[in-house]
C-alpha positions in Angstrom: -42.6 -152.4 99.7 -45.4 -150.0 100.7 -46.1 -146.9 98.5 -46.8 -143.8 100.3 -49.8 -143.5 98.6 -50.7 -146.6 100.5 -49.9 -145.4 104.2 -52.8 -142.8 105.1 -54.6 -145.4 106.8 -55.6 -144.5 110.1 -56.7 -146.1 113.5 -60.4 -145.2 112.4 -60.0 -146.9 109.3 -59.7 -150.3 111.3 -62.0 -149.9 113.9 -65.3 -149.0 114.3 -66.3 -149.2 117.6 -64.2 -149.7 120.9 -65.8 -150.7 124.2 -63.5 -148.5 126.7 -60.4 -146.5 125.0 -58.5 -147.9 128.0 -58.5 -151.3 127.3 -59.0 -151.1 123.1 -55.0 -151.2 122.6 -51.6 -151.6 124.0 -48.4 -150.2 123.0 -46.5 -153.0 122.4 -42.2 -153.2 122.4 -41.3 -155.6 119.4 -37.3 -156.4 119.5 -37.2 -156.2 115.8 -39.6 -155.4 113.5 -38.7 -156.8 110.4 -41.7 -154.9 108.1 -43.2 -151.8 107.7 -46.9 -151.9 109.0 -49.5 -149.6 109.0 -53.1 -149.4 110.5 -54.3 -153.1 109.1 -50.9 -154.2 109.3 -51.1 -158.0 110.5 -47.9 -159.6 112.4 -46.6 -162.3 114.1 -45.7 -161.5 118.0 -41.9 -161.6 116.7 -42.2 -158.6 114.9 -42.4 -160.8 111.4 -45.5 -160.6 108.3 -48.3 -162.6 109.4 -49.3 -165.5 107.4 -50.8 -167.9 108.7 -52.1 -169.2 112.1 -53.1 -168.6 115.7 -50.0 -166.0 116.0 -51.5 -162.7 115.2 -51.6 -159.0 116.6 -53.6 -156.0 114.6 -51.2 -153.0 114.4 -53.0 -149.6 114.8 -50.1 -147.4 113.8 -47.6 -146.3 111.4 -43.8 -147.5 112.1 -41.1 -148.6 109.4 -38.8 -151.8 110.0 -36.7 -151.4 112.8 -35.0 -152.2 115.9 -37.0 -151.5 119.5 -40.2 -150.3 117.5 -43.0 -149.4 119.9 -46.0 -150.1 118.0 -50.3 -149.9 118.6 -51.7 -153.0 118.3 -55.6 -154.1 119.0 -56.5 -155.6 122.9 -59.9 -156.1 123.3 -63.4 -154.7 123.3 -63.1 -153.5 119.5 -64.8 -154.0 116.4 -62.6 -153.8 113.5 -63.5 -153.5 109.5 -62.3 -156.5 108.0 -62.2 -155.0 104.3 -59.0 -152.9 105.9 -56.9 -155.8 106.6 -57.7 -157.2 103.3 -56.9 -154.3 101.3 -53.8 -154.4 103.6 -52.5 -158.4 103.9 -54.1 -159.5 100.9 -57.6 -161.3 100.4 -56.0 -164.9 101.8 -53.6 -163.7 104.1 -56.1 -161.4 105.7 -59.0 -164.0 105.6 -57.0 -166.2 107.6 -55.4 -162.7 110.0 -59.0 -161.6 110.8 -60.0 -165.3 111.8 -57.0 -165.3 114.1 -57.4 -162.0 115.5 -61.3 -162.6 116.5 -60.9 -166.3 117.4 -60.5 -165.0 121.1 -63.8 -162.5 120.6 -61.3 -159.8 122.1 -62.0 -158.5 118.8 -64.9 -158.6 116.5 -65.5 -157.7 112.8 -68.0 -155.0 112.6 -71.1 -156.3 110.1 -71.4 -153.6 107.5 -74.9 -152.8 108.1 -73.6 -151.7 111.8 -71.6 -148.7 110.8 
C-alpha cells in the first residue's frame, strides 16, 4: 500500500521535456484498475502492476484502484526521469519498466546532465 507521504508526485516529476503537449499523453479508460498509481506508476495495459516485459504504460496521474478509472499515461515525444519510476516500481521492476517504456523511442530517458 502507498503512504500518503508517498503520493505528491507530480507530472513534472516524470518528465522533463515534452515535444508538443498535444501528443505527450492520452487519457486512457482501464476496465479495472487493480492498483493505486501515481505519477511513475508503471502498469500493464489491463490495469494490473507492471513487472516484467514489453507490456508497459507510464501513468502521469493520481487515481486509486477501481472500476472505469480514466487515468494519464505517457504517448510520445517525452523525456522522462528514470530515477522517478525507480523510486516508484522499485530498482528491478523499474529497470526493466523504463526499458519497456523507451524501447519504442516514443519516450526517452532524460540524461541528467540535460535538465
Amino acid at each position: 500500500t502507498m503512504k500518503m507521504g508517498e503520493s505528491q508526485r507530480t507530472y513534472n516529476d516524470v518528465v522533463t521535456y515534452q515535444a508538443d503537449s498535444l501528443f505527450a499523453t492520452r487519457v486512457l479508460n482501464i476496465p479495472t484498475l487493480a492498483v493505486e498509481v501515481q505519477p511513475g506508476s508503471v502498469i500493464k495495459s489491463d490495469g494490473t502492476a507492471y513487472t516484467s516485459g514489453s507490456d508497459a504504460l507510464l501513468v502521469l496521474s493520481h487515481h486509486r484502484a477501481a472500476e472505469d478509472a480514466n487515468i494519464i499515461v505517457a504517448d510520445r515525444g517525452v523525456y522522462i526521469r528514470p530515477e522517478t519510476v525507480i523510486a516508484v516500481m522499485g530498482a528491478t521492476v523499474g529497470a526493466a519498466a523504463i526499458a519497456a517504456l523507451t524501447a519504442s523511442g516514443n519516450i526517452r530517458v532524460a540524461q541528467a546532465d540535460a535538465q
